[in-house]
N, C-alpha and C positions, 0 to 999 in steps of 0.2 A: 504494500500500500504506500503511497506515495505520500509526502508531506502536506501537498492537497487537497488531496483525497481522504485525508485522516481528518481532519477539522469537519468535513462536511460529513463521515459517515457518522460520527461522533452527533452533531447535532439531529439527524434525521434519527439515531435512538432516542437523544432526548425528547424529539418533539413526540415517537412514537411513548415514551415513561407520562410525558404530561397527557397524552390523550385517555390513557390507563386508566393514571391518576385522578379526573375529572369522571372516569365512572364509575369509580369506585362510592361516590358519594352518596349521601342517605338519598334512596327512593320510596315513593308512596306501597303499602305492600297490597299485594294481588295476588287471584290464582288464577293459571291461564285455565278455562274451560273446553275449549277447542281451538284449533288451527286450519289453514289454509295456504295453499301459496301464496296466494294476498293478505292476507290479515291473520288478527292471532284473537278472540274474545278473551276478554281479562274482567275477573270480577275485584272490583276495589274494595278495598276498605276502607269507611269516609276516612278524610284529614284535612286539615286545614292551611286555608290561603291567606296572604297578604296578598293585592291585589290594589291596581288603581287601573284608569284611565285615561287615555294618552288621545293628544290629536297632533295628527303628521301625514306623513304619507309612509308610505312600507318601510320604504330604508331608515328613515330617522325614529320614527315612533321609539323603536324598541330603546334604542340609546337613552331617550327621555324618560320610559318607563325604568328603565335598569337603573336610572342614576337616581330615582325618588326612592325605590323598594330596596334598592339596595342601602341605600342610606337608614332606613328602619331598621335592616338587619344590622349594620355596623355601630349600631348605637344612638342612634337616632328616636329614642324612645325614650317614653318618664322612667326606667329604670336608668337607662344609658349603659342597658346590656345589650351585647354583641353574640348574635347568633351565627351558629354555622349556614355558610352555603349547603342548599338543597338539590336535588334534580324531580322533575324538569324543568324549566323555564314555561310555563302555558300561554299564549296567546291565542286571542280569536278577536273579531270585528266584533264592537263593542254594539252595534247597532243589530239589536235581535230581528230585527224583520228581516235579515238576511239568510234566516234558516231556509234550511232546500229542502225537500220533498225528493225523497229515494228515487220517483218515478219520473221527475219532473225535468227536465235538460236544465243544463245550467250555462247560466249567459257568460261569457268572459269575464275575467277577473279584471281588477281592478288594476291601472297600471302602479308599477312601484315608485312614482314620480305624482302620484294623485292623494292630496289630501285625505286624511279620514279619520273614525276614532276606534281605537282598538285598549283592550283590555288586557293589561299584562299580570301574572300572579305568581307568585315564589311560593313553591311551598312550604311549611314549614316544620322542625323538625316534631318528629311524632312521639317527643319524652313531655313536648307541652299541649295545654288544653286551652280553652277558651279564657279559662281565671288563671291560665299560669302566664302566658302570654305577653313581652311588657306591651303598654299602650300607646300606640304611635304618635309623636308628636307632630308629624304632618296629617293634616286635615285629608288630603289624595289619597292618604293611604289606608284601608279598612279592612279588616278583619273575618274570613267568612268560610262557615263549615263546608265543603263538599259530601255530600252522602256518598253511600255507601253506594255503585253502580256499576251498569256492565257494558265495557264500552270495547266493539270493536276499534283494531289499532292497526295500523300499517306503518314498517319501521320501512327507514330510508338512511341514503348517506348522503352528504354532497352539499355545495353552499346551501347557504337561507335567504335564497335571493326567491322572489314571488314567484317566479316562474316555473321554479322547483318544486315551493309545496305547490303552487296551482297544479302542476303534473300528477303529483302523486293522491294528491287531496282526490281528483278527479277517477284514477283507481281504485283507491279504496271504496268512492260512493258508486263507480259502477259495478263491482265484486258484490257488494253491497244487496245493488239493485236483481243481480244475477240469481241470489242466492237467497232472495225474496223477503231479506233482512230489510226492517224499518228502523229508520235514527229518531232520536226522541231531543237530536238537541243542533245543534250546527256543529261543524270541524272545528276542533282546535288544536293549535301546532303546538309539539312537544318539544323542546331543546337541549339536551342531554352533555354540550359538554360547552367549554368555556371559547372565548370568540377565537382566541389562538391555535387551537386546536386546528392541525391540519384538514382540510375538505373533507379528504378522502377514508376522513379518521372519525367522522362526525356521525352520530346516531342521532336521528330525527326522525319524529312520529309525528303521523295525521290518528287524531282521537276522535270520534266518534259515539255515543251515548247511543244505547239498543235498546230494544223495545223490553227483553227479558229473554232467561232463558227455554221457555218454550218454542223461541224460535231457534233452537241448535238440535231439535228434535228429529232430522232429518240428517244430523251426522255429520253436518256444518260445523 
């Protein structure tokens, strides 16, 4: 190996230890109930969100959203305790008349350069409860259960650029559609590792909310 070629193969392990290292972190717990080549049904166990709302267009939103929740977690609260980073990261359009209909075609997405309001949520870790929780001193920022639910999921890699989840988003609801499964909520994008993390190293989920398990009754 050459003098080179040594600095750089040296930093490509690193960056593959940091992408590791970013999945290793606390996730919400689940059991999967069936699979598919497209999708996996995963039954959750509720846990809870910190969460606000963001207006931008695709590419900034998230930045704005990261730097208010994140600040909560780093202490930013009436204890001015600092919590661990969680996984996933969740976003969806904050604007509910957007939900789609299994059956229904879905118009083009929105461009990544077009204003809009999206809803970002950190999870939080699952040793606290609603009264253990400190109290956010930013007013954007609120506090809120997710129940317990069963949500088809479609895992991917690759940037978090719109055109990407709009790809896969759109697989998961036609697999979906195929297999005569109804959603009970709109897609929401899952982010699983930290922004440095190489492309080709990134886990990223389209989430989905299902009717129940009656409908896996055909082996789905």
């Amino acid at each position: 190996m050459t003098k080179r070629s040594k600095p750089l193969a040296l930093s490509f392990v690193a960056l593959i230890l940091i992408g590791a290292n970013a999945m290793a972190i606390e996730e919400p717990q689940f059991e999967i109930l069936a699979s598919t080549d497209d999708y996996e049904v995963r039954r959750y166990d509720s846990y809870i969100v910190a969460e606000t709302d963001v207006e931008g267009t695709y590419k900034n939103a998230g930045n704005k959203a990261f730097r208010i929740l994140a600040g909560y977690i780093f202490g930013d609260n009436r204890a001015s305790e600092k919590m661990a980073m969680t996984a996933p990261v969740e976003s969806r359009p904050a604007d509910e008349s957007i939900k789609m209909k299994m059956t229904a075609p879905v118009a083009s997405s929105p461009s990544e350069d077009e204003a809009g309001s999206y809803t970002y949520s950190f999870v939080m870790e699952k040793k606290y409860s609603l009264e253990t929780l400190p109290v956010p001193n930013d007013p954007r920022v609120r506090i809120r259960v997710i129940p317990e639910r069963t949500v088809a999921v479609h895992r991917y890699s690759g940037s978090w650029s719109e055109s990407n989840y709009a790809k896969h988003e759109r697989l998961l609801l036609d697999a979906l559609a195929d297999d005569g499964i109804s959603a009970r909520s709109a897609p929401v994008s899952a982010r699983y590792n930290a922004p440095f993390t190489p492309w080709f190293m990134r886990r990223n989920e389209v989430m989905v909310e299902i009717e129940g398990d009656s409908q896996l009754a055909s082996g789905k």
